[in-house]
N, C-alpha and C positions, 0 to 999 in steps of 0.2 A: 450451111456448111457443106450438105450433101452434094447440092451442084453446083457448087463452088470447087470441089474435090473433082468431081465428074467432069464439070467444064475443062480444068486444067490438064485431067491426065488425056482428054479427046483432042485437048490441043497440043499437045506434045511439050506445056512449056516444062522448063527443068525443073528436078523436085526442090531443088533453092527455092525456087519463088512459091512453093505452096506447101512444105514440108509440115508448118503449125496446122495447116487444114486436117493432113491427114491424123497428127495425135489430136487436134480439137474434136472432132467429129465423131469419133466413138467414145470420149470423154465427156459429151453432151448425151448423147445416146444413155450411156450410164449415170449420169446426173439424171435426166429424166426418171430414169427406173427410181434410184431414191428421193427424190423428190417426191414421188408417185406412192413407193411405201412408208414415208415418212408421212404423208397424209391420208395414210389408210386406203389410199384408191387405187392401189395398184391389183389391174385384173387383167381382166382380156383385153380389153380396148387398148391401152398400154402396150401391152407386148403385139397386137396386129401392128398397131402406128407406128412403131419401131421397127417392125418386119418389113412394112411397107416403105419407111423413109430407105433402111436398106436395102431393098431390093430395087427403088425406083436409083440409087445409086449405082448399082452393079451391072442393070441393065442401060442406063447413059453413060459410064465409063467403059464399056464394053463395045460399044458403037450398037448397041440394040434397039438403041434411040440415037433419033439421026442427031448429026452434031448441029444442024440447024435446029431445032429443036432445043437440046444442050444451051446452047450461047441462048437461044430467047429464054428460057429457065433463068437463066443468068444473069439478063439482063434486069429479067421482072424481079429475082432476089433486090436487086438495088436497088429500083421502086419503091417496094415493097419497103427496102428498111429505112428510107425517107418519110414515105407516107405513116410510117408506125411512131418517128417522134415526133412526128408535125402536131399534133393536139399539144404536147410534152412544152413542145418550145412555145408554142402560143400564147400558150396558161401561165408560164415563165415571164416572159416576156409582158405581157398584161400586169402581173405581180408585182413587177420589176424588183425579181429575186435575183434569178439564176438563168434569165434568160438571153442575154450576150451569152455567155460561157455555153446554152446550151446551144444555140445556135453556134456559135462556135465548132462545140462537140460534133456538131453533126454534118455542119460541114467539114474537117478536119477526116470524121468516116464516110462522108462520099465522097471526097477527095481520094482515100486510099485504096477505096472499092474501085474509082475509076482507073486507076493506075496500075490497077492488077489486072 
């Protein structure tokens, strides 16, 4: 979500097209936190990781990181969130549960990843 926010505000697009990034992102940031003391692990490492997703944010929306930079961030998000339910759809699919539908799903979200 963070360089997803970042990418967008470096690229000048209008805040229409990313307006939910900007309330998602610190609503995850604070899910974290309870999530974290809800299972008792909330210490330091918690609140650095947080420091650090915020600050690696401030300093890529601010051009402190170059925009090339930004956009490949950006683009490895998308990778990144392929490669995270490809075991998911496999195991689905293999089952033959819920694996159309998930592959579906997931195509359907890098569909909408690439469109942004």
């Amino acid at each position: 979500m963070g360089v997803q926010l970042s990418y967008n505000i470096v690229r000048h697009t209008p805040l229409t097209t990313y307006a939910e990034v900007a309330i998602l992102f610190p609503q995850m940031l604070i899910l974290t936190v309870v999530v974290a003391w809800a299972d008792a692990k909330l210490g330091p490492r918690v609140w650095i990781a947080c420091a650090c997703l915020c600050t690696g944010v401030v300093l890529m929306s601010t051009g402190l990181v170059s925009a090339t930079v930004t956009a490949a961030a950006y683009a490895a998000v998308a990778l990144f969130g392929i490669v995270a339910v490809l075991p998911q759809v496999v195991i689905n699919y293999k089952n033959k549960s819920t694996g159309q539908l998930s592959f579906l799903v997931t195509g359907m979200t890098f569909g909408g990843t690439q469109q942004r």
